[in-house]
N, C-alpha and C positions, 0 to 999 in steps of 0.2 A: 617631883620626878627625880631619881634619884641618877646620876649618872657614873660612869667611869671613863676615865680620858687615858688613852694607850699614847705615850710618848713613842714614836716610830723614825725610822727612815731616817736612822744615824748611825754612825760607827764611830767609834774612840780610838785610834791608833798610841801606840808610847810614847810617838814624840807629841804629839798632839792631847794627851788627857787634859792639859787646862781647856779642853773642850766640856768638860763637864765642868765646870763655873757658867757656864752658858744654861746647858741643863739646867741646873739647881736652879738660877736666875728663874727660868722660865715655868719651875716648879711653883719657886712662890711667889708668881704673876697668877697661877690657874688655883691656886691655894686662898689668895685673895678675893679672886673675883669669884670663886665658885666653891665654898667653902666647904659643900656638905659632899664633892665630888670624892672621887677616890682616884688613885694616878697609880698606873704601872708604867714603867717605861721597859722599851724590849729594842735590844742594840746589838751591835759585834763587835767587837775590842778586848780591851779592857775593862777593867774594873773602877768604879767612882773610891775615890779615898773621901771625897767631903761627905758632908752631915747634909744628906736626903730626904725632907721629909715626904716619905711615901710608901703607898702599899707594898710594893711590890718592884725590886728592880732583877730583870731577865737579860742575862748575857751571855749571846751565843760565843765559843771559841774553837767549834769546830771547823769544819769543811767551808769551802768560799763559798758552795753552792749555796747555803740557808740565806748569809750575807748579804747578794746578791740577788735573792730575791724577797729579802724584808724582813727575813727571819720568821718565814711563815708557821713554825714550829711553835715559836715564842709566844706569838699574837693569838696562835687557839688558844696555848695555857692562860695569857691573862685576856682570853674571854672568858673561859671556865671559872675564872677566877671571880669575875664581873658578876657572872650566872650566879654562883654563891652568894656573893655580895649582895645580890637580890636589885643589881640597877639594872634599869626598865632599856637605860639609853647608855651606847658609847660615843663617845668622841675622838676619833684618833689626830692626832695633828702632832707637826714637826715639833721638835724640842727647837726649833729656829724661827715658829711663827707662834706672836701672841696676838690671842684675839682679842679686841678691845668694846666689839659690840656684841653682844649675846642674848640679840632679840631672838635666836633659833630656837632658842629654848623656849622661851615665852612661848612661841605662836606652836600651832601645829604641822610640827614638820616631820614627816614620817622617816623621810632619808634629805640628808643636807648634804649637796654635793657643790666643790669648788670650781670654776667656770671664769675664763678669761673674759675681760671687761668687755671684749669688741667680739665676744661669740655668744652664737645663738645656741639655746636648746641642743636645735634640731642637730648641728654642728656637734655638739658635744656626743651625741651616740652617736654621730658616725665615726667619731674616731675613739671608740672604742676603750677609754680609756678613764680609770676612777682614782682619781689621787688620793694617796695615803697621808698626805701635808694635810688636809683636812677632810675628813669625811666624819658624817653625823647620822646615828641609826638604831634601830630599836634592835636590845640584845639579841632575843628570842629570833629574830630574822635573820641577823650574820649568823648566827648556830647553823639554821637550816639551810643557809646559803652554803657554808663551811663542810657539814655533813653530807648536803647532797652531794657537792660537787667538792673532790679533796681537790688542794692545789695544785695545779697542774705545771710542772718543773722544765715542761717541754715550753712553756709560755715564758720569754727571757724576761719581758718587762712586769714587772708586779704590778702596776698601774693597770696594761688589760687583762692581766688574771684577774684580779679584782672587779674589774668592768665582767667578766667571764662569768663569774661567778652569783654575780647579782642577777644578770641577762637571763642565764640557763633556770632560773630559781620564778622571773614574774616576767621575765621578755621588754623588749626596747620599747612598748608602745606605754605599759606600766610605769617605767621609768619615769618618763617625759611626763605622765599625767600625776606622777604621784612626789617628783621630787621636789626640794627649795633649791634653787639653784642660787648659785651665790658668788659674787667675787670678791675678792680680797678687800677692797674698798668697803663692800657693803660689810663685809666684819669688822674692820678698821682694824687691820691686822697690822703689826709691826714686825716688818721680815728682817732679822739676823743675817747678814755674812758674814762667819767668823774668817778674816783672813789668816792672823794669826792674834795672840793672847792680846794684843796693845793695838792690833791695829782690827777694832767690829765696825760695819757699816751697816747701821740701821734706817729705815725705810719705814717710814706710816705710809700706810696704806686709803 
């Protein structure tokens, strides 16, 4: 199964670019562990000066509105991209969370969505909301999610546009019976705080 992994839900400011030493770190944690993947990352800021090894890097520098809500602009080009690419499955996850377990893949998980440790399912569709830190899905269904439904700019939070988007496309009941839900633990994820360049606080999960 061939996949692509969307690095999302970052901005690089001037004073802050050694924020990308982070990135790259976390490029070739997903290079390692998942070799035959392909990576676009999609941001607002600046620009990376280091040596990236990756498909594709997308940097928004207009309006705050794109920023602001994930650079929704960005993330269709490297799906289109993906579609090309001819992978079956994306993965989008933080350039701040590395996953460590990656039984997703193995098993048959249609959409892989991330779930706090002390919540239920059921809990999760009711509030409405689909994180872009990690989410796992077959390309050919974000398209049609995408197409039916463009992103809707009146929705501030990306997180329920995203939940919106999936909803209007197979409805809450589909969700609940066809997702892997999952949390940070079960991926064994290692979450990144960059406070500043000298001072990361890392977290296994």
């Amino acid at each position: 199964m061939k996949t692509g992994i969307i690095l999302n839900n970052f901005s690089v400011s001037k004073d802050r670019t050694y924020l990308w030493d982070t990135v790259v770190e976390t490029v070739n944690h997903y290079k390692e562990k998942m070799p035959n993947a392909k990576i676009i990352s999609c941001s607002s800021g600046v620009e990376n000066d280091n040596d990236i090894d990756i498909y594709e890097s997308y940097i928004y520098r207009g309006s705050t509105r794109e920023s602001m809500h994930n650079n929704p602009v960005l993330i269709r080009r490297a799906i289109n991209d993906f579609q090309a690419l001819k992978c079956e499955k994306l993965l989008f996850v933080s350039p701040y969370y590395r996953i460590h377990n990656f039984d997703f893949l193995d098993a048959d998980t249609k959409l892989g969505l991330l779930i706090d440790k002390n919540e239920y399912p059921s809990d999760f569709i009711k509030n409405r909301s689909i994180s872009f830190n990690f989410f796992y899905v077959a390309t050919d269904f974000m398209i049609k999610a995408w197409e039916k439904h463009p992103w809707n700019y009146n929705i501030a939070n990306p997180s329920e546009n995203l939940f919106q988007k999936i909803n209007n496309l197979v409805g809450t009941k589909k969700i609940l019976n066809n997702a892997t839900f999952l949390t940070k633990s079960d991926l064994s994820i290692e979450e990144l705080k960059v406070f500043w360049k000298s001072n990361i606080k890392y977290t296994r999960h």
